[in-house]
N, C-alpha and C positions, 0 to 999 in steps of 0.2 A: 952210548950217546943217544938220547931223546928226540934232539933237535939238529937240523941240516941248515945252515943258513951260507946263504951262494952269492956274496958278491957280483953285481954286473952293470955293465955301462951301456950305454949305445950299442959297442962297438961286440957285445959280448952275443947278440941276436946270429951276427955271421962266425960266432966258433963253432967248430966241430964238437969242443969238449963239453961245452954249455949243457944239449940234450944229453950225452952222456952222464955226467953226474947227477943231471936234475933226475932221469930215469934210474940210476943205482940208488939213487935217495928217498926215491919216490916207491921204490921196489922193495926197500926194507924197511921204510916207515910208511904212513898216510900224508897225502898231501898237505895235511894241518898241521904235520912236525915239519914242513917245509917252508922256507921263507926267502926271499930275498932283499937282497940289502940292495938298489940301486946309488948307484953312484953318478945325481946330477947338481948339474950347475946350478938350475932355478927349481922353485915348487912345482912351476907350471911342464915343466919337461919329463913327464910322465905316460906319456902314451907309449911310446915303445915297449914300457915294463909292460902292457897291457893286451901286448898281439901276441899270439900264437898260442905256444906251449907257455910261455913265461907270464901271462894270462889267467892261468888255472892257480898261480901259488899267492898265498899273503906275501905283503912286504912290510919291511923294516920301516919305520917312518919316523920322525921326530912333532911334536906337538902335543895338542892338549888331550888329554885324555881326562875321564870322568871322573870326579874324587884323589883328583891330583890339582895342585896350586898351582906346578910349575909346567912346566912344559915339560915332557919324558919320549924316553924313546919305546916306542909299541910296534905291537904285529898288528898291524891293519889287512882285516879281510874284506877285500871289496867288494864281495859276492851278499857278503849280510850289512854291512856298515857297521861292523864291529870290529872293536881293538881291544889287546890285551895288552898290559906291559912288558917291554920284550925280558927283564927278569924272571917274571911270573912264565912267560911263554915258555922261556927256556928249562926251567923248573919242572915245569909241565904241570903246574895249577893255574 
């Protein structure tokens, strides 16, 4: 497997199992084969994905991306301002 991708919510900040995975994933891969998917309500409800440890990884996002017409779903790295399509991410091209 190439890529780790970790579902999480709000509520996913106070699991136990959260750090563990994201550290077994983050142990056998690079941070950049890691992603998450948040799961919110509005565009605007994104800072929690942004504290701590859950901070350091891309996420899953949906929107426009560069040399796409339509709207797609990409890995967004907040750290650079760059996206890749999350096909292509998973790929790993």
């Amino acid at each position: 497997m190439k890529r780790f991708v970790l579902l999480v919510s709000p509520n996913s900040k106070g699991s136990v199992w959260i750090p563990w995975e994201l550290g077994l994933a983050d142990g056998q891969k690079s941070p950049s084969s890691v992603a998450l998917f948040p799961v919110i309500e509005t565009v605007l409800e994104t800072r929690w994905v942004e504290q701590e440890y859950l901070g350091l990884y891309n996420r899953v996002v949906w929107g426009k991306l560069e040399g796409y017409e339509q709207d797609v779903w990409m890995v967004y790295d907040h750290h650079t301002n760059t996206a890749r399509h999350l096909r292509k991410w998973i790929r790993g091209y």
